[in-house]
Biopython code that builds the backbone (N, CA, C, O; Angstrom):
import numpy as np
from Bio.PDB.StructureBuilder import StructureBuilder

atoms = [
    (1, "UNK", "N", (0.822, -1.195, 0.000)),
    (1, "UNK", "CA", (0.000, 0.000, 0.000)),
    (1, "UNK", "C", (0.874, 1.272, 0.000)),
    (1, "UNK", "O", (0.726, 2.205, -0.788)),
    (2, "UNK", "N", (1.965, 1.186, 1.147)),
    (2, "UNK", "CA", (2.679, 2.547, 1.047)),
    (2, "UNK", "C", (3.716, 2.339, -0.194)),
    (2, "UNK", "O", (4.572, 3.176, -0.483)),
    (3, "UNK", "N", (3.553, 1.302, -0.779)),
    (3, "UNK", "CA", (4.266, 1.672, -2.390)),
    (3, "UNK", "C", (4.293, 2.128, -3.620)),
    (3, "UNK", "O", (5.123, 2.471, -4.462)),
    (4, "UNK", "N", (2.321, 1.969, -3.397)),
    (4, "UNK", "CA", (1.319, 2.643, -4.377)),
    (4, "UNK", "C", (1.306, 4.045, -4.204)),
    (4, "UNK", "O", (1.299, 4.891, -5.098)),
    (5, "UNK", "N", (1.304, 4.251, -2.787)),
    (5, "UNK", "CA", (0.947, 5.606, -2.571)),
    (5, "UNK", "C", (2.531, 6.569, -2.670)),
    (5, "UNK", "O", (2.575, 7.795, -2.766)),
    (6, "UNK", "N", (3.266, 6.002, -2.638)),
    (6, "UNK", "CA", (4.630, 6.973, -2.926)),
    (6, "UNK", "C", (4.898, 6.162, -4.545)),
    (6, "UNK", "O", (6.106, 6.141, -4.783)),
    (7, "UNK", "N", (4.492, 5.849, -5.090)),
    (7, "UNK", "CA", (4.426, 5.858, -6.510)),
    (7, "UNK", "C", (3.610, 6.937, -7.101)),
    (7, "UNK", "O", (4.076, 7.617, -8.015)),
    (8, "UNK", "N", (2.392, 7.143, -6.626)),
    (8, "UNK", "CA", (1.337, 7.824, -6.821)),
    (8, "UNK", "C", (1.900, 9.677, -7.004)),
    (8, "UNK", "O", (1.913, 10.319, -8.055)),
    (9, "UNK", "N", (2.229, 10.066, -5.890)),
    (9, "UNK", "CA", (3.208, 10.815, -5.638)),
    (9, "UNK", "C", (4.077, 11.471, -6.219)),
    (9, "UNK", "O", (4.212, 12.665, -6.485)),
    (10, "UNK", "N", (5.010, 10.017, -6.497)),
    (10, "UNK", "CA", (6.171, 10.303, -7.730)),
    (10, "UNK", "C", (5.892, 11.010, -8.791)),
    (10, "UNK", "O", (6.433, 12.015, -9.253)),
    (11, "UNK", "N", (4.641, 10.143, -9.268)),
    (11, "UNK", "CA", (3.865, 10.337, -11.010)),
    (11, "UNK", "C", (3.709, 11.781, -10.451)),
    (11, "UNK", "O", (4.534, 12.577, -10.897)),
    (12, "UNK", "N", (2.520, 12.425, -9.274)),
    (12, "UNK", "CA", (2.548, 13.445, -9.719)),
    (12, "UNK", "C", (3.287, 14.639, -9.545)),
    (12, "UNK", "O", (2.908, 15.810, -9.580)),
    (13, "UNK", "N", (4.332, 14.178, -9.364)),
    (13, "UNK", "CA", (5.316, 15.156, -8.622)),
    (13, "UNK", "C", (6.159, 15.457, -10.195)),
    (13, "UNK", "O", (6.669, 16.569, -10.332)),
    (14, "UNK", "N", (6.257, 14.616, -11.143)),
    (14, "UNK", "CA", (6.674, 14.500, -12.186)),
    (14, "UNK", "C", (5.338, 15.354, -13.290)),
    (14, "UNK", "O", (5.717, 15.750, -14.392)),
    (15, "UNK", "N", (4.402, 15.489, -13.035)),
    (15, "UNK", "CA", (3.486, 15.665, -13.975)),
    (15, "UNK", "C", (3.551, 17.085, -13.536)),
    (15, "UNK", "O", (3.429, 17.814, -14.520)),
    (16, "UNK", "N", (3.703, 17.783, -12.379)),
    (16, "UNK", "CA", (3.966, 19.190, -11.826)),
    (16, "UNK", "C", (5.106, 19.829, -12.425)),
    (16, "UNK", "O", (5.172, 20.949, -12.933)),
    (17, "UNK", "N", (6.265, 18.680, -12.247)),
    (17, "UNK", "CA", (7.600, 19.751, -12.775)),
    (17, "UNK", "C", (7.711, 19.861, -14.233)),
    (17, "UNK", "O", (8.353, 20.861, -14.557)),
    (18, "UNK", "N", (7.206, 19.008, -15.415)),
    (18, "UNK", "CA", (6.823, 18.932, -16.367)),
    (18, "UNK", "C", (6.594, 20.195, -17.114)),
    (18, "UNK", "O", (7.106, 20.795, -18.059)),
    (19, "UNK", "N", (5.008, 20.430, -15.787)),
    (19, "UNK", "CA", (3.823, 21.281, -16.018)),
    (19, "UNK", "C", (4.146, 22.939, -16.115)),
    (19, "UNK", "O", (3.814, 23.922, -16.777)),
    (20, "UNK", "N", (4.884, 22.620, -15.172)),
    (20, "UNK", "CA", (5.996, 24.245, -15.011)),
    (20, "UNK", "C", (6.780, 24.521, -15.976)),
    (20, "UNK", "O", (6.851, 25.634, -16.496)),
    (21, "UNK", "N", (7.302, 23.738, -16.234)),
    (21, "UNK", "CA", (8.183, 24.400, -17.919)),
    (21, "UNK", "C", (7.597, 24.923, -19.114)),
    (21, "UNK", "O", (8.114, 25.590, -20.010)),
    (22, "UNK", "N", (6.407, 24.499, -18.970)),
    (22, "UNK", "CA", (5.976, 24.812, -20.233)),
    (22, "UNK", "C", (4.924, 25.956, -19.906)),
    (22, "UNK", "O", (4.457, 26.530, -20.890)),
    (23, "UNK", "N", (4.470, 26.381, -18.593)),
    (23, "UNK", "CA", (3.179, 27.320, -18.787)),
    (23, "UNK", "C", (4.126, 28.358, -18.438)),
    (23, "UNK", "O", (5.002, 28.149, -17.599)),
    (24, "UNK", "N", (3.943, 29.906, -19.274)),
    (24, "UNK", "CA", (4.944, 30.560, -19.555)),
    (24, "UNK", "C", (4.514, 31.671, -18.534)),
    (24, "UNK", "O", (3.324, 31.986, -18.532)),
    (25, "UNK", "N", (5.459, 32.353, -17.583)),
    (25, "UNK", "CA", (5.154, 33.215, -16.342)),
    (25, "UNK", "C", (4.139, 34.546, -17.484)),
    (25, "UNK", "O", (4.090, 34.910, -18.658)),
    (26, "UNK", "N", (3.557, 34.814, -16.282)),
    (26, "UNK", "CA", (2.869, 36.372, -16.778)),
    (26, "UNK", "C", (4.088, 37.392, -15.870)),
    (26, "UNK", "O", (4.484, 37.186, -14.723)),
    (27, "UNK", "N", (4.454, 38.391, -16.700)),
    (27, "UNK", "CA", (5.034, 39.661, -16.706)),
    (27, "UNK", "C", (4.190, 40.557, -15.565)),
    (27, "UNK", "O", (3.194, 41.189, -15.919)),
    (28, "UNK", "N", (4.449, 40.564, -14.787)),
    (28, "UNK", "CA", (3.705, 41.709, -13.529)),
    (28, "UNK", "C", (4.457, 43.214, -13.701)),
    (28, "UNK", "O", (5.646, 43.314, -13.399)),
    (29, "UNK", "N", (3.640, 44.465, -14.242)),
    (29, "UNK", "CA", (4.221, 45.840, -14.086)),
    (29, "UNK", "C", (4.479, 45.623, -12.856)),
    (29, "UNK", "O", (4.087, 44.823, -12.006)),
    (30, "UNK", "N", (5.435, 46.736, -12.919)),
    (30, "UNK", "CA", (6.176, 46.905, -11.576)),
    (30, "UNK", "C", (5.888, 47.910, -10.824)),
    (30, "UNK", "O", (6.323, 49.026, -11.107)),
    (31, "UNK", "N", (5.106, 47.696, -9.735)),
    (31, "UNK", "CA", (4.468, 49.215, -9.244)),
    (31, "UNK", "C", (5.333, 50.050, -8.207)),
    (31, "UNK", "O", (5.991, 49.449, -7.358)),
    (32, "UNK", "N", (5.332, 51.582, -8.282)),
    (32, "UNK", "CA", (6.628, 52.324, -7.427)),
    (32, "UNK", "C", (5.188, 52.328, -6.191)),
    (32, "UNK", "O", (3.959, 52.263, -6.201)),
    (33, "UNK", "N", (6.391, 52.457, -5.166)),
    (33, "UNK", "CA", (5.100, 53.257, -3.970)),
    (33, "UNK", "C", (4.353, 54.701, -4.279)),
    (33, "UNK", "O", (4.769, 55.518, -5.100)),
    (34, "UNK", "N", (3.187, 54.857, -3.475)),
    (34, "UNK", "CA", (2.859, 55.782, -3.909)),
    (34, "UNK", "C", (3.034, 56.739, -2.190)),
    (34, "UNK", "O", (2.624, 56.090, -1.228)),
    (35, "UNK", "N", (3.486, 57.873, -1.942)),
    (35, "UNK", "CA", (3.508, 58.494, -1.072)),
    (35, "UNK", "C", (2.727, 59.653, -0.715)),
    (35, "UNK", "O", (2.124, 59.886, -1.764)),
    (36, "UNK", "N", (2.543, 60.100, -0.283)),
    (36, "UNK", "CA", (1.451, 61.669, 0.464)),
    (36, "UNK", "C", (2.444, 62.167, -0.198)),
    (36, "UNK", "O", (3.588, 61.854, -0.529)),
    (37, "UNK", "N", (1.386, 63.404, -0.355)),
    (37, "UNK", "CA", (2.037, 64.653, -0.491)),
    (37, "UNK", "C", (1.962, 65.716, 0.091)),
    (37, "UNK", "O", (0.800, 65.853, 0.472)),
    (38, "UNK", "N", (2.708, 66.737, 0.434)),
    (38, "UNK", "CA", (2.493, 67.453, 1.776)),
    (38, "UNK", "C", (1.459, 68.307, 2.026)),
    (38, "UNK", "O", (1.364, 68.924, 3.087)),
    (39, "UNK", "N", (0.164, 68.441, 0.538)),
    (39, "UNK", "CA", (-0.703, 69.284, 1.305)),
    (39, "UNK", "C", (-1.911, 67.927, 1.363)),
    (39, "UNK", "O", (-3.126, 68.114, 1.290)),
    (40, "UNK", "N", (-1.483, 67.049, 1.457)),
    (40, "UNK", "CA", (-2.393, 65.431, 1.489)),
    (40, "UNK", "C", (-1.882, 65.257, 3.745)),
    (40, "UNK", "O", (-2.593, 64.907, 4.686)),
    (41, "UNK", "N", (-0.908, 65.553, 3.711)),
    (41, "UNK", "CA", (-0.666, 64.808, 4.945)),
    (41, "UNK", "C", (-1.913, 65.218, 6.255)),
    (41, "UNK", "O", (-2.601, 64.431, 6.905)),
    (42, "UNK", "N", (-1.858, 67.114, 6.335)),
    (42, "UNK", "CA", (-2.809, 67.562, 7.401)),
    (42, "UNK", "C", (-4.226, 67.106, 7.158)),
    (42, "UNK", "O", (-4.966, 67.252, 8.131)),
    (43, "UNK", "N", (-4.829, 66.526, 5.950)),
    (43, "UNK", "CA", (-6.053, 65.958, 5.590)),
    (43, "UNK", "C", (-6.116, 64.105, 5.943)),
    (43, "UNK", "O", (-7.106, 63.381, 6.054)),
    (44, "UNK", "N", (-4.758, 63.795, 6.040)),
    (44, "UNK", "CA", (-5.042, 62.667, 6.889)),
    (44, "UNK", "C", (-4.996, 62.309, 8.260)),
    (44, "UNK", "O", (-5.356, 61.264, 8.803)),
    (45, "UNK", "N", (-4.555, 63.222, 8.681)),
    (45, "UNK", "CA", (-4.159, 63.026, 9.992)),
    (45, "UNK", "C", (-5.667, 63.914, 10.442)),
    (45, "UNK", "O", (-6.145, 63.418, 11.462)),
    (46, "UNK", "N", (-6.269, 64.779, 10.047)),
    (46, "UNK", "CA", (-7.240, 65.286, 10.835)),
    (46, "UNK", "C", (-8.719, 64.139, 10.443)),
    (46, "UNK", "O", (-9.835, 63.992, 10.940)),
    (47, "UNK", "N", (-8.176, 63.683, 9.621)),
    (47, "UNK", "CA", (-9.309, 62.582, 9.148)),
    (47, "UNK", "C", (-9.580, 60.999, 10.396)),
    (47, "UNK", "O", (-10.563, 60.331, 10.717)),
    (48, "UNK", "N", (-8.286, 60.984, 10.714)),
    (48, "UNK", "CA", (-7.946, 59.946, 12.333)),
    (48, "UNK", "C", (-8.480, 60.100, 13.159)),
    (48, "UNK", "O", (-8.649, 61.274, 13.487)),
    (49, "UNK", "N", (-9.056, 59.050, 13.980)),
    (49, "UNK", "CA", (-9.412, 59.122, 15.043)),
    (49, "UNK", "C", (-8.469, 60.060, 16.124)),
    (49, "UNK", "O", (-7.334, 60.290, 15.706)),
    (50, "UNK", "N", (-8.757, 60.536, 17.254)),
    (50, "UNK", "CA", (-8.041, 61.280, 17.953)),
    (50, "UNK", "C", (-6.553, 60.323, 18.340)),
    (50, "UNK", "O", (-5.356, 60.601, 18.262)),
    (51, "UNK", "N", (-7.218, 59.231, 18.730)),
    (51, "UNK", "CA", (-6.270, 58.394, 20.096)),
    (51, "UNK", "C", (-5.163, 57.740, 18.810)),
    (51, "UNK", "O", (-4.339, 56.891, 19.147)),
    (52, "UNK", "N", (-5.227, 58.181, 17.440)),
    (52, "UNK", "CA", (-4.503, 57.432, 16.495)),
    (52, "UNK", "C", (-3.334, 58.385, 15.729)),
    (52, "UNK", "O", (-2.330, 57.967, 15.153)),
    (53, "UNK", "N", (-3.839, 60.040, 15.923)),
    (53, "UNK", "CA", (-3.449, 60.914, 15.559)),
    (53, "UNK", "C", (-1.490, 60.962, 15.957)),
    (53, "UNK", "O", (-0.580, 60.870, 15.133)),
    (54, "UNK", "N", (-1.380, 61.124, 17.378)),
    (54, "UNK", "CA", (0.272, 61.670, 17.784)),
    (54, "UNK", "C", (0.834, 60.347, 16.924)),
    (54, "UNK", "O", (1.843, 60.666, 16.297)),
    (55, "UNK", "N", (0.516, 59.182, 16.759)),
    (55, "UNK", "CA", (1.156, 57.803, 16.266)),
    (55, "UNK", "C", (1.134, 58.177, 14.931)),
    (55, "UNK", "O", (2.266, 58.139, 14.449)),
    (56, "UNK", "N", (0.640, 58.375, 14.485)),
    (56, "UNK", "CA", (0.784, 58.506, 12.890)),
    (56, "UNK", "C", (1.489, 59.836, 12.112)),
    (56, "UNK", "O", (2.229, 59.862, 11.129)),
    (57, "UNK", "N", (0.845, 61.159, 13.136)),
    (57, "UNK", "CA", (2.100, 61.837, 13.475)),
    (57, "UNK", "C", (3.405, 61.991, 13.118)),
    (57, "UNK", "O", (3.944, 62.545, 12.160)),
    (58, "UNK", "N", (4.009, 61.108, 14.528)),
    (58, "UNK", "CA", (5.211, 60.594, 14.397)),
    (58, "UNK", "C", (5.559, 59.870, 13.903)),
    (58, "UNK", "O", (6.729, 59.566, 14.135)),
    (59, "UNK", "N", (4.791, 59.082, 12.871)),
    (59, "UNK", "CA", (5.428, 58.002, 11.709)),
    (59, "UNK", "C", (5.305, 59.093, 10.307)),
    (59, "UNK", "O", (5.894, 58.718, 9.293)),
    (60, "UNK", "N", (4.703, 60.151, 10.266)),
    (60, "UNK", "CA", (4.943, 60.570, 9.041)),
    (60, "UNK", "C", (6.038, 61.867, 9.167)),
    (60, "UNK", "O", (6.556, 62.421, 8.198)),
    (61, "UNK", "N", (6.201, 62.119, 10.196)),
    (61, "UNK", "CA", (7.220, 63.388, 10.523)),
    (61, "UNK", "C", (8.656, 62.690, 10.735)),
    (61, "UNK", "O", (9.565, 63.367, 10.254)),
    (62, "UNK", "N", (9.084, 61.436, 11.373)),
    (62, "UNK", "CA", (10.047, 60.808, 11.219)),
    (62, "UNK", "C", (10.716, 59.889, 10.719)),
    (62, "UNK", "O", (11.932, 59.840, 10.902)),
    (63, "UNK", "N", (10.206, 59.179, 10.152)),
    (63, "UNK", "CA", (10.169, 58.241, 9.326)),
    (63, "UNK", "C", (10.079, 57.066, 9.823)),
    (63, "UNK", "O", (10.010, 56.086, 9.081)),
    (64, "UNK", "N", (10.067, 56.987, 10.821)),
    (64, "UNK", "CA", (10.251, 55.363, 11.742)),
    (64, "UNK", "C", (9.688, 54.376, 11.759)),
    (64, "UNK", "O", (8.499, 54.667, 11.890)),
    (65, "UNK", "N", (9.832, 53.092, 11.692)),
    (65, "UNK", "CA", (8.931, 51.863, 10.927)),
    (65, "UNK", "C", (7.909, 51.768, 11.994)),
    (65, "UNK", "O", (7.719, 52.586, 12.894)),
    (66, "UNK", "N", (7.185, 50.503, 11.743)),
    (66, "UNK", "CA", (6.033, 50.419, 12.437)),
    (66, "UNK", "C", (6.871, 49.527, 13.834)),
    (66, "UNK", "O", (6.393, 49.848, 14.922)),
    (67, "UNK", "N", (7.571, 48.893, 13.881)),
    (67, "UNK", "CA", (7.988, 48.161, 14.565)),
    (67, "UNK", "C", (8.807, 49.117, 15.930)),
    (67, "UNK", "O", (8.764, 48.751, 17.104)),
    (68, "UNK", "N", (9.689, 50.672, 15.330)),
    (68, "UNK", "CA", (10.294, 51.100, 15.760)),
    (68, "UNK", "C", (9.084, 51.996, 16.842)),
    (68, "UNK", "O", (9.403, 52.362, 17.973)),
    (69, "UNK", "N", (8.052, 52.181, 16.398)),
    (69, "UNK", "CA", (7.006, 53.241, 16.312)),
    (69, "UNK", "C", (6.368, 52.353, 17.758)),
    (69, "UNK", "O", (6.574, 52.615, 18.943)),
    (70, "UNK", "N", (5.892, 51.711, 17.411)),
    (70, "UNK", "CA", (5.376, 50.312, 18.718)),
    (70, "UNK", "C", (6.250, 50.076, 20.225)),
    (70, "UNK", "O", (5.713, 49.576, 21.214)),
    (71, "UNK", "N", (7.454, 50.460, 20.194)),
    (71, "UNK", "CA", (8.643, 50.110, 21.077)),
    (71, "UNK", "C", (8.406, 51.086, 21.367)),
    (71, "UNK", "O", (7.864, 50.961, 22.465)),
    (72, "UNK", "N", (8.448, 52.351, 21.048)),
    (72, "UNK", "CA", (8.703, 53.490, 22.119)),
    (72, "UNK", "C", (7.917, 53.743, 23.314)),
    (72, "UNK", "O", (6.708, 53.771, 23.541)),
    (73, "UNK", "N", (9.019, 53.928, 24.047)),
    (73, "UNK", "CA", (8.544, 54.260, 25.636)),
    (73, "UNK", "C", (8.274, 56.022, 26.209)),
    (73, "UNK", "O", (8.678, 57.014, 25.602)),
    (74, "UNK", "N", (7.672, 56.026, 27.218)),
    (74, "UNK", "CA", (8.252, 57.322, 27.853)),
    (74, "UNK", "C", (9.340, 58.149, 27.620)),
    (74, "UNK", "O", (9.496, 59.214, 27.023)),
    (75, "UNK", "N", (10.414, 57.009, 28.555)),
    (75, "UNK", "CA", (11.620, 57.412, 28.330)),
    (75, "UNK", "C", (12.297, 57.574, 27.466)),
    (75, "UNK", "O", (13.252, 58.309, 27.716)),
    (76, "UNK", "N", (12.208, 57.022, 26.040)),
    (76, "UNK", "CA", (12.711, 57.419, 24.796)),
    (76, "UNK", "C", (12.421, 58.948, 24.428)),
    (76, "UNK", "O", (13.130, 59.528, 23.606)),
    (77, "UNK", "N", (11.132, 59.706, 25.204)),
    (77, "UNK", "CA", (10.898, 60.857, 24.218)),
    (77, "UNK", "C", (11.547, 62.165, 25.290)),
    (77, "UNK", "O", (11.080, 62.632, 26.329)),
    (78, "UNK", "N", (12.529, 62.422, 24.698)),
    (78, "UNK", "CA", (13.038, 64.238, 25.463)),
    (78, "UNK", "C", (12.380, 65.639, 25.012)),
    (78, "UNK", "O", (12.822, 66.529, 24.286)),
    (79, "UNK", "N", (11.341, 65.529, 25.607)),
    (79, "UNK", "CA", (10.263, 66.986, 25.335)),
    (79, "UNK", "C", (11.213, 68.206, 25.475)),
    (79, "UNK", "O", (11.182, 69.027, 24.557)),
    (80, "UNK", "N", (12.298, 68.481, 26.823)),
    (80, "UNK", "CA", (12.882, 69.594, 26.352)),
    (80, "UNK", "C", (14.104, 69.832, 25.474)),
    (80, "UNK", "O", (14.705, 70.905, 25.423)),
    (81, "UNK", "N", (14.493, 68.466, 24.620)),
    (81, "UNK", "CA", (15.800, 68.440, 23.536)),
    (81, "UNK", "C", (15.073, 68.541, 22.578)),
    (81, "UNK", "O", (15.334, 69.484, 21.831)),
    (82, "UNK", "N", (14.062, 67.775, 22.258)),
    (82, "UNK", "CA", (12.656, 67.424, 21.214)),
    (82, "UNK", "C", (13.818, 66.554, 20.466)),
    (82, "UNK", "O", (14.395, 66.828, 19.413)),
    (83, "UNK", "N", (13.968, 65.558, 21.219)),
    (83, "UNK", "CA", (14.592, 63.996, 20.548)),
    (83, "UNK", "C", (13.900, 63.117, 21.248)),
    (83, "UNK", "O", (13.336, 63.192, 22.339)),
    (84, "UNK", "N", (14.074, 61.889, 20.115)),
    (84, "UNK", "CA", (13.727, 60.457, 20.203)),
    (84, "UNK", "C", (14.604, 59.833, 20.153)),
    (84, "UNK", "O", (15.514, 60.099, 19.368)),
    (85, "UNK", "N", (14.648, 58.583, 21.126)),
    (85, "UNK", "CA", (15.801, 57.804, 21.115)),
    (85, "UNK", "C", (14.762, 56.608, 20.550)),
    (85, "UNK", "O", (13.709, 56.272, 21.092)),
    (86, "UNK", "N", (15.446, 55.951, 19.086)),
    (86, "UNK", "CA", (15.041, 54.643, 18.754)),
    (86, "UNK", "C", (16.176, 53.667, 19.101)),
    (86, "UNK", "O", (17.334, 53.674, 18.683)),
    (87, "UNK", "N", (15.573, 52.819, 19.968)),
    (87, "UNK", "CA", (16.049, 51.667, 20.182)),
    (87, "UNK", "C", (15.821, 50.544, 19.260)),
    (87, "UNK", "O", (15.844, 50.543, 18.029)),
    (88, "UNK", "N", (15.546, 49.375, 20.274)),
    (88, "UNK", "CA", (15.128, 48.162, 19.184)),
    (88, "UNK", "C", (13.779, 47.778, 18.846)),
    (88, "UNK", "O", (12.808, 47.767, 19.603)),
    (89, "UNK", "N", (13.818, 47.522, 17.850)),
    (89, "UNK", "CA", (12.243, 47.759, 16.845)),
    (89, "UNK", "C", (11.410, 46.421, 17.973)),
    (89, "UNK", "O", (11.888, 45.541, 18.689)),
    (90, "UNK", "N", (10.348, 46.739, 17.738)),
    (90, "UNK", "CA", (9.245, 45.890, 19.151)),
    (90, "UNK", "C", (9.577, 44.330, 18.639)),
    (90, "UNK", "O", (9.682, 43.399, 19.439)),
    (91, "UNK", "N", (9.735, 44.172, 17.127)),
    (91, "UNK", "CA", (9.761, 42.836, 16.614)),
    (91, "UNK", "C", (10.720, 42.040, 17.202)),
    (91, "UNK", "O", (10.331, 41.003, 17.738)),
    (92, "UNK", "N", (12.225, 42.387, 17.214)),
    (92, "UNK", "CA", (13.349, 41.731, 17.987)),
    (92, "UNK", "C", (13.115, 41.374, 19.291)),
    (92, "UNK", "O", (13.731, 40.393, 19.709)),
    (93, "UNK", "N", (12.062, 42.180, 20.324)),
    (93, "UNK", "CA", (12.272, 41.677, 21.802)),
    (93, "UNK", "C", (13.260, 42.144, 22.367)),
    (93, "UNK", "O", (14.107, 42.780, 21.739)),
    (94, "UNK", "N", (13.336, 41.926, 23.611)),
    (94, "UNK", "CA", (14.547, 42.385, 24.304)),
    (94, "UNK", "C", (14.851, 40.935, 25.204)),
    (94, "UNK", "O", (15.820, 40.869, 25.960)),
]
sb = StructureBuilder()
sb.init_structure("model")
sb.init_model(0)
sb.init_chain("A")
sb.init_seg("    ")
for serial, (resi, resn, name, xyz) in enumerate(atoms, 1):
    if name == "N":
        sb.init_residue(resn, " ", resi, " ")
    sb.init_atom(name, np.array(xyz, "f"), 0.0, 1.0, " ", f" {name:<3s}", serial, name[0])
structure = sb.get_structure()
């Protein structure tokens, strides 16, 4: 039985790689990002919920990933230097 069935297998594992050579890829355009533009940005951000606003904010005024954006603490932000300390992005862990 398990000889049929890894025969079975074989065949179609052979009828797949076959199958691939010959059906010819489709060409995908290549799309650029598309970004805001700066009289687009104050129309999104006033469009946000309140509690979503300083976060998005600070992802479009600094550039900082989503991961970096998630990690920040208190203590990262110096209100009277007006710096951010990015540490390690939330994904890595500590």
């Amino acid at each position: 039985m398990l000889h049929f069935a890894l025969g079975i297998i074989t065949w179609f594992h052979s009828l797949y790689r076959k199958g691939s050579k010959t059906v010819p890829r489709i060409k995908q355009p290549k799309r650029f990002p598309q970004y805001l533009k700066a009289e687009e940005v104050p129309l999104m951000l006033t469009a946000l919920e309140r509690r979503w606003r300083s976060l998005f904010t600070t992802a479009v005024f600094t550039g900082m990933r989503k991961g970096e954006l998630l990690a920040l603490r208190k203590s990262d932000v110096a209100l009277k230097t007006g710096t951010l300390r990015v540490g390690c992005p939330l994904c890595q862990g500590e």
